[in-house]
Structures are given as C-alpha cells and as structure tokens.
N, C-alpha and C positions, 0 to 999 in steps of 0.2 A: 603760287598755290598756297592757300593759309591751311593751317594743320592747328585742331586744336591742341592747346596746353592743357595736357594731362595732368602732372604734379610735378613739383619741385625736386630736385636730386637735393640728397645729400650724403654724405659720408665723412670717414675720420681720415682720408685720405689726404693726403696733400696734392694732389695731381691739379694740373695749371694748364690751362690755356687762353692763347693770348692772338690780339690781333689789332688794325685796324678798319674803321671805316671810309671809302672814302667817295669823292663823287668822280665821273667817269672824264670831269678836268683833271685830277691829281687832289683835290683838296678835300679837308678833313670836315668829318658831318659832325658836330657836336650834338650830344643830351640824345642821340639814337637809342634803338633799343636791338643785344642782339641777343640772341637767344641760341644754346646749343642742344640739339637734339640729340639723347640716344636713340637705338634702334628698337627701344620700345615707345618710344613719344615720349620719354621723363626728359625733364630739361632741367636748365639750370640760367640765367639770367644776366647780365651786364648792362651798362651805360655808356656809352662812348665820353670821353673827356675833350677838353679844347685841342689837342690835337688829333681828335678820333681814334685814339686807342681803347685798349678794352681787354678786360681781363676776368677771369673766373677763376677759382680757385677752390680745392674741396671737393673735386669731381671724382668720382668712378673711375675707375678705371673703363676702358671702352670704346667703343667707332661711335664719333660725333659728325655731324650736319648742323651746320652753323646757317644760320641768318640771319640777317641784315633788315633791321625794321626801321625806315630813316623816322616814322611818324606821320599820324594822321595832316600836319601843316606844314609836312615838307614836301619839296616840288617833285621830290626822288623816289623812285618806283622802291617796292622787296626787293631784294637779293640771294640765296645761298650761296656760301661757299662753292667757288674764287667769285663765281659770278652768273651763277642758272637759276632762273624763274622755281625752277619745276623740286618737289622737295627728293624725288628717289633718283634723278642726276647730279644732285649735288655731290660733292667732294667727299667721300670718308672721311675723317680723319681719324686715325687712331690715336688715341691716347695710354700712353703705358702707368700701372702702378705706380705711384709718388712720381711721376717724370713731366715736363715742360714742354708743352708745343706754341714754338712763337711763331709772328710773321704769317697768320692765317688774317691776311689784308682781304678786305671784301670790295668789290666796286661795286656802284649802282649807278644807274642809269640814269639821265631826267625823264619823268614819266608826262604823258599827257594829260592837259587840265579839262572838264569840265566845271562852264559856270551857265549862268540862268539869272530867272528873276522871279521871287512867290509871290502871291497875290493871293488874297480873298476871291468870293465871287464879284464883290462889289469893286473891284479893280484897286483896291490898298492893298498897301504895299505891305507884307509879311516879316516882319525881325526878327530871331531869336531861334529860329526854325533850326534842327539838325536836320543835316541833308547828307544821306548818307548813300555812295557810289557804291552798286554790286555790280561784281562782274558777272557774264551769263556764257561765257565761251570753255575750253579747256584750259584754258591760260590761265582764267582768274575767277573761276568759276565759284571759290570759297572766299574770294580777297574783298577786303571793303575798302574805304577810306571817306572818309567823312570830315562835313565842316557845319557854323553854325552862319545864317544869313545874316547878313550887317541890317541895319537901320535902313537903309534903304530898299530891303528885299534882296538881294544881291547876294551871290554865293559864287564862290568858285571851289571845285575838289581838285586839289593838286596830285602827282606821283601816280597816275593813272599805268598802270602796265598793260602795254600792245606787242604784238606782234611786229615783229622787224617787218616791215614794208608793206603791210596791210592793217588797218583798222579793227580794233578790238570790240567788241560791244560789251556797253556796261546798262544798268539802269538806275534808277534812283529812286531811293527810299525815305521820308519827309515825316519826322516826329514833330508837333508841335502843340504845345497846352491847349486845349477849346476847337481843336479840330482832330478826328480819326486819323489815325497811323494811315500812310496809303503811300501810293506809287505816283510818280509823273506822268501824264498822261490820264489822268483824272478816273484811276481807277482801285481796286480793293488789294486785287489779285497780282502775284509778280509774274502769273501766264500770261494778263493781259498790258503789262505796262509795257510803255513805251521805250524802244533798245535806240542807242546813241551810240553810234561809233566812236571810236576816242582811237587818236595816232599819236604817237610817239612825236615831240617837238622839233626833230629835225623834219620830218613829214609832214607837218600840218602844226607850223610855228604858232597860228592864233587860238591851237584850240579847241574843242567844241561848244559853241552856244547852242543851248536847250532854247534862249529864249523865257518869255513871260509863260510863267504856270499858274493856272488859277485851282487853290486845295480846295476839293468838296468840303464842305460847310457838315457832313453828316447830319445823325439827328439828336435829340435833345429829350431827356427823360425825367422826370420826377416823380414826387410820391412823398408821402408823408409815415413814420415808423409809429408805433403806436405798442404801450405796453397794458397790464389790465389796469392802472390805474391812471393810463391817457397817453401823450404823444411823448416818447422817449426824446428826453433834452438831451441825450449824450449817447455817442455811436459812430458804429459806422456801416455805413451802404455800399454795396459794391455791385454793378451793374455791368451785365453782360451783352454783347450781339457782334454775330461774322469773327469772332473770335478773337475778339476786344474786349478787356474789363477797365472802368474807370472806379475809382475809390473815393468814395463824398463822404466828408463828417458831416452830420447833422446836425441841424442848426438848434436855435434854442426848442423850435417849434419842430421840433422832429422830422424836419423838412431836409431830405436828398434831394442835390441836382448832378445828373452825369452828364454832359453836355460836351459833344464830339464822339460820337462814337456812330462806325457806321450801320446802313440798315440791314435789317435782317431782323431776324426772332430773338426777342430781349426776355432774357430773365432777369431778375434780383434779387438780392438776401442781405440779412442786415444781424451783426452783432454789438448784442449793447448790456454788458455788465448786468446780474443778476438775469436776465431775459435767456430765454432759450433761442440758438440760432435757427433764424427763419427764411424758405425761401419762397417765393411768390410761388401759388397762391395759396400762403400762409399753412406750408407744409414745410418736415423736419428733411426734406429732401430735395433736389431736382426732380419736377414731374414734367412728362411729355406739354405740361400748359405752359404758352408762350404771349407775349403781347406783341403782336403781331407791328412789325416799322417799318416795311417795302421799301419806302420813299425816302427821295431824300431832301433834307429840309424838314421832315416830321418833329414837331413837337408834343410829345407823346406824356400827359397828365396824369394824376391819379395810380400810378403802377403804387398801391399801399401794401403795407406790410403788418401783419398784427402777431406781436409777441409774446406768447405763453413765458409764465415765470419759470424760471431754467431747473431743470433736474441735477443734481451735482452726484457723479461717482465718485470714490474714494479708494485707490486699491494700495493695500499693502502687502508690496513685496515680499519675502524673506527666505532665505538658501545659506545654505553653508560658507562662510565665508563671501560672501558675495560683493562686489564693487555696483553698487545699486546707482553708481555716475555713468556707467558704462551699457547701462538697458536703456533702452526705449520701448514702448509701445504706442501703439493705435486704436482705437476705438471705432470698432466697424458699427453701421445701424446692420438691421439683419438681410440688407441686399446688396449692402457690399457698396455703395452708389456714395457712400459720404464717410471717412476718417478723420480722428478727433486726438492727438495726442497732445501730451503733454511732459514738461521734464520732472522726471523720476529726484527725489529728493537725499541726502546723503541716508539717511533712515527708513529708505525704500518706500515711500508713500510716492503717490503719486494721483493727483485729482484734473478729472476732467467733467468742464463744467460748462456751463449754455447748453446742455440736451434736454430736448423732448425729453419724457415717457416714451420709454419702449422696450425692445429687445435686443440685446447689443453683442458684439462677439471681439472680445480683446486677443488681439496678435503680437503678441512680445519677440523684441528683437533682445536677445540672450547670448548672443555667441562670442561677443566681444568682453563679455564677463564670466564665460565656459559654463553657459549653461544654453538651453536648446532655445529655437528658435520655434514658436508655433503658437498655436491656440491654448491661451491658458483657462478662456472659457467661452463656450458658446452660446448663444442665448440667455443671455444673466438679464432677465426683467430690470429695470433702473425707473425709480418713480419718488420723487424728492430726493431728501439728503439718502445714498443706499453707500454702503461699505463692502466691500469684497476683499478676503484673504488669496492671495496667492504662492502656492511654494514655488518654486523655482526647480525646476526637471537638471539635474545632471549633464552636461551634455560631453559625448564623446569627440574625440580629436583623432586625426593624425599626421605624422610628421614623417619627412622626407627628405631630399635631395633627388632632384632630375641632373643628371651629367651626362655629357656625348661622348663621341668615342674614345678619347684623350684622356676621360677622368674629370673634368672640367665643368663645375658648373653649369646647369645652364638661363640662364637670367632670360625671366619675361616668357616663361613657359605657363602652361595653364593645368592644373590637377584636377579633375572632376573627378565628383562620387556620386552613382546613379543609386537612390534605394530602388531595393528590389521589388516592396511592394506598392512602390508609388509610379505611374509612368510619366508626370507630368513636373514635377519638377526636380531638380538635381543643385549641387552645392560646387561653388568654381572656388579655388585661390591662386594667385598666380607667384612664381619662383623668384624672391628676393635676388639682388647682384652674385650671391653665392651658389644659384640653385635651390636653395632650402627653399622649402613650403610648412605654414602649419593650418591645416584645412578643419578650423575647429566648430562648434555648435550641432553636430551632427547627433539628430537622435539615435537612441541604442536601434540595433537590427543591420541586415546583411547590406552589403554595399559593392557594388563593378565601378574600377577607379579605374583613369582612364587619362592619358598626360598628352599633351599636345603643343606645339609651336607654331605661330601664326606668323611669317615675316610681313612687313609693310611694304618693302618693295622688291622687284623681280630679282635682284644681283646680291641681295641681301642673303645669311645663311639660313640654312633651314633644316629641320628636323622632321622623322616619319614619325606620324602618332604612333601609341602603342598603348595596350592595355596590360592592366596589372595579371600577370605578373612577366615582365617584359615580351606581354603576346604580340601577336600585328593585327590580327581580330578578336572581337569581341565572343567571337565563337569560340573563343578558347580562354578566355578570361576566365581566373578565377573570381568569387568572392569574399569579402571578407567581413567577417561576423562582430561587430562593436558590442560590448553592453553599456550602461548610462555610467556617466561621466570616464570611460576608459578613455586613455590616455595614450595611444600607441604607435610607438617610432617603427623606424627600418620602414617607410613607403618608401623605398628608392625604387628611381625608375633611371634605364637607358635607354636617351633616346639616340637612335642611328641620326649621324649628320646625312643630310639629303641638300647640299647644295644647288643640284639643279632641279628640286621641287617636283620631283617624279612620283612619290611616294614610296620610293626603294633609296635603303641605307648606301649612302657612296660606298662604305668597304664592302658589301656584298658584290655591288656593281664592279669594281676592281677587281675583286676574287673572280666573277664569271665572266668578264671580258667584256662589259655593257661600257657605255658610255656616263660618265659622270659630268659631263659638261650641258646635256639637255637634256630633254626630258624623251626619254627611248621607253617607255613604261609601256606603251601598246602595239608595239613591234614585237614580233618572234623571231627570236635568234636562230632557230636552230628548226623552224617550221614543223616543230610536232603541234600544234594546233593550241597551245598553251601562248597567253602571251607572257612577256615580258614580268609584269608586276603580277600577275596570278601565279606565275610560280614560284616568286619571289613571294608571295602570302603562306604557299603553299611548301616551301623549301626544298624547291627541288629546284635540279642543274636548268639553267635557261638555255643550257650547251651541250647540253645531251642530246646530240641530234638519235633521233627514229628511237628515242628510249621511251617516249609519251610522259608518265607520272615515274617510270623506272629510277632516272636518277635522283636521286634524292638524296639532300644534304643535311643531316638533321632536320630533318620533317616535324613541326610539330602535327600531333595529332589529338591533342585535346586537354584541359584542364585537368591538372591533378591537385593532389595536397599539397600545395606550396605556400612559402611566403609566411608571413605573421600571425598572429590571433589564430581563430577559426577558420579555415578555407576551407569552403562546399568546392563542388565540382558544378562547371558551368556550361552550359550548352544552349547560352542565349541566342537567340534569332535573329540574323543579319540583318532583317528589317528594322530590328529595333534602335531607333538612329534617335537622339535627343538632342538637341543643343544645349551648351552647357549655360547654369545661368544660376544665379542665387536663389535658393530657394523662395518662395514666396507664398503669402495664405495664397488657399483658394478654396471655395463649397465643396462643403461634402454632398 
C-alpha cells in the first residue's frame, strides 16, 4: 500500500535508527530507498548502501513504520517492517529520546513482472514511452511502478506485488510526447482500462504479457495568437480537452500547435508579455463556449486568440513591522472563475499584470506574517497602469499545548477556531512533537476552539475531541473573544487518551468499570436506558443501575466564565457540525 510523503522530520535530537535491506534469498538490495514513518505520515529518509544497510539519524523521538522501497527497476516488490505489504500491520518501532534502534532488517519479496509492446495505429513501434503499472485491488490499490519502453517498443514493469497464491490485478498507464496520456486497452478512463492479473514469480515464473498495444493517436489543435498590432511572435498557448492540457510556444508567426490530446470539448488561452491573458472566445475568462473534438483523429484549425494590451495592478503593502516575503496574495476577476498572483517584493509592492479591464477582488494571505487573512479589497475597477494602497489588518493568535492524561504532549493533534459569525469557514493548526500549537491570522471577534486527534490506523492511540474549555460538546463550549493583532497564550487543552476509539476517555472507563480494550460506547451497563457514551457526555455513573440521570459524577451542565481573554457563555446547537479547514475567500 503506498502512503503519501507528507514532509520531512527533523529535530535537534540525536535519535538513530538503523537497518538493513535485503531480498528474500539473504542478499543485500543496494541504492533502495527506505523511508520511516511516524504516526502522523512525517518521515524521514535513507539509502541502502553496498551491503544494504541504512541508517537515519536526527529523528524524534516516537513509534516508526519503516519501508522498504527496492525501486521503480527492481525486480523486488515494497516492504514494511520485518516484512508486510499493508502500512497499519507493519511493525511499531519505538524509538526513544537520543537512543539507537539497530537490526530493523527488511525483507522483500520478488515481485511479478509485467511487459508488452506499444505501437501507433499504424503498427510502429513506440520508444521512449513511460509505462506506468497501478494497482486496482486492496493490496495495491495506491502502488505504482513504472518503466520507459526500449527502441523497440518493448517494456517490462518489474516488483509487481500479488497476493500469496492468487493473482493481483493491476493496469497500465502510458505517457508519451505526441500522443494523450491514456490507459492499455485503448482507452481515456482508469473505469474502463484494461485489468492484468500479475502473480508472484514462484506462481507464474514468465510473467504477464499484455501483448502488442496500439496508443490512440488523439486529436490535434491549432490556431494562431494575435495581439493589436498583429500575430504575437512570443508566448505561450496552453490548450485543454477530457482533462488534458498541453503547453505550445509560439512560433514566430504566432502559430500554436497541441497535438495529442484527447477528444472532448477544447478550450485555449494564451499569455504573451505586455498582452492581457486570453481565453477562447477571446474572453478574460473560461466561458461555457467550447470547440467541440468528438472524434478521434480530429484535426481541429483555426481555434484563434485575440489579445487586448494588458491592464497592470500595482499594490503596495504596508503594516507595522511587517515581513512583506512572508504574504501572498491573489487576484480574483469578480466571479471568482480565474486568480492572478504574484510575489510580494522586500518593500511590500506587489504587481499583477496580463489583465483585462475590469473588476477585481484581492485576498491576501497574511497570517504567516501575523497579520489577517482576507479581502483586502473588493471590486477595485483596474483599467491600465492603476495603483492601490493596502494597510495590513493586525491579526490575532493563539497558543497552547494539547497533553493526555500523563501531562504529555500530544503530537499531530488538530486546534480549530469556529468564528461565531461566520458558519462556513474555520482556521485548523496542528500540535508540533511537543503538543504546542500557534493558530495565528485570525481576525478580531469571538471564536468555539475545538482540539481533536485523528489516528491513521485501528491499534494506533487515540484521543476524545473536546471543546474549549475541556468540554466533550460543543453545547458547553465556551467562547473566546480576540481583538486585532492580540496575542494570547494558555489555549491548553486535555485530551482524554481513548485507545480503543470509543469516544469515551480510557480513565473514565476504568473509573466506571467499561471496557477499555473495544469499543462498548453503545451498550448500557446498567440498563437505565442511557447508553454507554451519552452518559459519559453527560457525567453521570454508567453503573448506577435504576438511578436513570440520578447518579452523576461531576455533571457538566453548561458554559460558564472560564478560560483566557473574554469568555461569553455558550449554548450552541448540536447540529452545528463543521469541518475543520483553513479559512478561505469566499462571496459575500
């Protein structure tokens, strides 16, 4: 199962781990790649050497999941740790602060090959071709592996992973210059391509042959750019259809060709220095007009492009202390259908330029320089050279630690802040190796923060949301009141450890005699009609038999003045459920 690479670990740490690779004769895989996972998807990276060792160093402290990546032109299938396909059976390994884990040897398996043979329509033979192997089952449903075809058309994909004693299905995926991206089996779609069993080399020592494939030829588009004082001799065209773009310089004669791309409804658009960018039919947008390509084989003429001379914005930044390398902005037109940035300059200027005349709406990203995140203007007319000032808004922060029930960190947690009078979008950050969070760009006004832990897989630990100020609903959240640019510590939050993913704290469970090994959250213990986790919300005994709502254990029963800054009292509506997500513009 391939998992993508999140980001790179690092730290000041000295912590080491070590292994090798090897093939499932005894012998060592040189120049592999193996990769160690924590339990949030950050990684950290190695090489295998001539004797397939392998070492990391600088790691975290932390439970790692190693794999074993022999390479795209090895014959040898992925591995995790000692030696499982699947990423949430692999091995833990713990790694302690500044300490050494050796002797984490990998085996892998030989995997099964698929080869073939490409072809044009006209039965020549195809070279250069990437041919790249997906898998379509649960096995390998994320894994590739890929090659390029020889001189003679000829390809084979090595390290295929199957299933012990039955045949894996994979399909094949075929980039090559002058022809549409597509699938084996002469088709667009990976619903409709052709599935190839593939077995493991003891089971089916020769193989799979696909056989001669002949690539659809697709279709073929031009069109000539033209500015007001005639054919643009410099540019570039970029042409769309079925979810394809190819990218043409144009010639002296202002002439684009995109040639392989398949059919379907083509647009174009073309940017050329001084010229405002244009998209067929010679509008500052995508419009519903399409040049219709059905067929395949079409050679499709004339798709022209005429370039008004470009409108140029001019905006200058400026804020109090400001790090004017650390913003960004966008340039909406006024439907939102097309964004325009550019990089901000040490002197907070910033120009964007190829537009139309029109009406335009800039969304400054702010927060990574502690100022806010939003519409710095809406509808600002732009018609030639136009200059616009912008101040920079203050923006508010805050900071924290999430810890379980030990006191301890908790790494790879999530802090969201709902404003109160927005219901559509909210601001996420996630808990540094330490716990710490700093959830900063947040405009002034009231805020329901809300912490949460996602594990990746089922035996992994896990933690019960909770809302501020260590509520279990949101019905009892307080909230907390920001003004522009405040700055304000103490968000700590506890989350209860929930190992078996109940949504009830393991030491609550302990205390009332539940089970902490599954998940008992919809059973009643004690058969007063209450279940399990509803009176665990509600803090009453889950063992009070014939007491109903009687026994209660510290109940909470509603928001009061707690916590930091401002705190309202809160009595929001269970229904109101948001996903957590980085803010973003959207119409007013």
């Amino acid at each position: 199962m391939f998992l993508p690479l999140l980001s790179v670990l690092g730290s000041a740490s000295a912590a080491t781990i070590a292994g090798r690779m090897l093939s499932e004769e005894g012998d060592p895989l040189v120049g592999a790649e193996v990769i160690a996972y924590d339990e949030r998807l950050n990684y950290g990276t190695a090489t295998t050497t001539n004797d397939g060792s392998w070492s990391m160093t600088f790691l975290p402290a932390g439970r790692y999941r190693i794999r074993a990546m022999p390479g795209e032109e090895s014959a040898y299938a992925d591995r995790f740790y000692p030696s499982e396909w699947d990423f949430c059976s692999a091995e833990a390994v713990n790694l302690p602060d500044g300490g050494e884990v050796d002797g984490l040897d990998i085996t892998v398996p030989l995997g099964g090959t698929l080869s073939g043979v490409l072809q044009d329509l006209g039965g020549n033979v195809l070279g250069g071709a990437a041919v790249y192997a997906q898998g379509v089952d649960s096995r390998t449903a994320l894994g590739t592996r890929g090659t390029v075809s020889g001189e003679d058309g000829t390809f084979t994909i090595q390290g295929l992973d199957a299933d012990p004693g039955q045949p894996t299905d994979w399909q094949c995926y075929v980039d090559l210059d002058g022809f549409p991206s597509q699938w084996l089996g002469g088709v667009y779609d990976d619903a409709d391509a052709q599935i190839y069993p593939v077995a493991l080399p003891a089971e089916a020592p020769a193989g799979t042959d696909v056989g001669e494939n002949a690539l659809l030829d697709g279709i073929r588009v031009t069109g000539t750019v033209y500015g007001p004082a005639g054919a643009a001799s410099a540019g570039t065209a970029y042409v769309y259809s079925s979810s394809q773009v190819i990218t043409s310089t144009l010639d002296a004669d202002g002439l684009y060709v995109a040639d392989g791309l398949p059919p379907g409804d083509v647009i174009s658009w073309a940017t050329v220095d001084g010229l405002a960018t244009t998209y067929w039919p010679d509008a500052d947008r995508p419009t519903p007009d399409r040049v219709s390509a059905p067929d395949e084989g079409a050679d499709v003429d004339g798709v022209d492009l005429n370039m008004p001379a470009e409108s140029v914005l001019t905006v200058q930044f400026s804020g109090d202390g400001a790090d004017y390398g650390s913003i960004s902005a966008l340039l909406y037109n006024d439907e939102h259908t097309v964004g325009r940035g550019g990089p901000v300059a040490d002197d907070g200027t910033m120009v964007i330029d190829g537009l139309w005349p029109g009406d335009y709406d800039l969304y400054v990203y702010g927060s990574d320089a502690g100022f806010e995140d939003g519409f710095a203007f809406q509808l600002q007319p732009v018609d030639g050279e136009t200059h616009v000032d912008v101040v920079l808004t203050p923006a508010a922060s805050i900071t924290g630690q999430l810890t379980d029930d030990e006191g301890n960190g908790v790494y790879g947690g999530y802090v969201y802040a709902f404003p109160a009078d927005d219901e559509e979008n909210s601001y996420a950050v996630a808990s540094d190796e330490e716990g710490n969070y700093a959830l900063s760009g947040l405009p002034a006004g009231y805020y329901t923060l809300r912490a949460s832990y996602v594990n990746y897989c089922p035996f992994d630990r896990g933690f019960v949301t909770v809302w501020w100020q260590d509520q279990l609903s949101e019905d009892w959240a307080g909230q907390v009141q920001l003004a522009s640019g405040q700055a304000q510590t103490g968000g700590d939050f506890h989350l209860p450890d929930d190992d078996d993913h109940d949504a009830m704290g393991d030491a609550w469970e302990r205390a009332n005699g539940l089970d902490t090994s599954r998940d008992d959250a919809a059973e009643d213990l004690d058969d007063d009609g209450f279940t399990n986790i509803e009176e665990y919300l509600l803090g009453t005994d889950p063992d009070g038999t014939g007491s109903g709502l009687g026994g209660c254990k510290g109940c909470s029963t509603g928001g009061g003045p707690v916590g930091f800054g401002v705190l309202a009292l809160a009595a929001l509506g269970a229904s109101r459920r948001r996903s957590g997500q980085t803010a973003v513009p959207k119409r007013d």
